[in-house]
C-alpha positions as CSV (number, residue, x, y, z in Angstrom):
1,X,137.3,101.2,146.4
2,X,136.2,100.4,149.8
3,X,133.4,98.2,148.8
4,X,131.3,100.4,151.2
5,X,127.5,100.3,150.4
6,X,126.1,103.4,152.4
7,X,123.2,103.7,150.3
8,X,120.4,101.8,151.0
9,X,117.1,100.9,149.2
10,X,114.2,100.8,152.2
11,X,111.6,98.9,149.7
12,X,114.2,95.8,149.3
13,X,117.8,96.2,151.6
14,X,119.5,96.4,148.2
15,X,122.6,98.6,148.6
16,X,125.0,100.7,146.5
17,X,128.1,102.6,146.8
18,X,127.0,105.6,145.0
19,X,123.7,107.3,145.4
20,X,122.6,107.5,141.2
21,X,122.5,103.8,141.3
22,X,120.0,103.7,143.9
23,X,118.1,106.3,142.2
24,X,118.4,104.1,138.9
25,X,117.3,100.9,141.1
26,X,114.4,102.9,143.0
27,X,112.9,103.2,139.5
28,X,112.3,99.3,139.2
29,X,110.4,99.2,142.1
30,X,107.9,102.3,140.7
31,X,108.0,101.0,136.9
32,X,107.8,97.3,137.6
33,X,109.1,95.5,134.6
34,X,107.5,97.0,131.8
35,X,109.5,95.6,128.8
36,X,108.1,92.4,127.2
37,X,109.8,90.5,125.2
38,X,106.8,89.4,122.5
39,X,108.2,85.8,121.5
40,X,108.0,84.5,124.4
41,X,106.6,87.1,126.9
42,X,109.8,87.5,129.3
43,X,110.0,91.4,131.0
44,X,112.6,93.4,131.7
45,X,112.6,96.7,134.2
46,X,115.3,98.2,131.4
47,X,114.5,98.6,127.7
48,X,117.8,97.7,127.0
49,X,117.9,94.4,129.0
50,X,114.9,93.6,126.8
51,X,117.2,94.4,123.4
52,X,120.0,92.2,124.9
53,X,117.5,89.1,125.6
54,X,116.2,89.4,122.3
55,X,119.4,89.0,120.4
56,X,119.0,85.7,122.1
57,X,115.6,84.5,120.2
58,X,118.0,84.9,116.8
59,X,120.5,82.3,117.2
């Protein structure tokens, strides 16, 4: 737990400490945010930020 960041995005300077997150993260840049929430037209890059904001609309 060095807090060492050796891997670096080259679209954004974004950096990680292991190189499956920058994979994970390289896919927002490809994808865009393609997850709209309908109700009020927010988007997401993961599906499953979208399910977490949407919990939000039912309070």
């Amino acid at each position: 737990h060095t807090g060492e960041r050796p891997y670096g995005c080259p679209q954004c300077g974004r950096s990680f400490s292991v190189s499956s997150a920058l994979v994970k993260h390289q896919r927002t840049h490809r994808e865009g945010k393609a997850h709209e929430c309908h109700q009020c037209g927010k988007s997401f890059t993961r599906s499953s930020n979208l399910v977490a904001h949407q919990r939000s609309h039912l309070g």
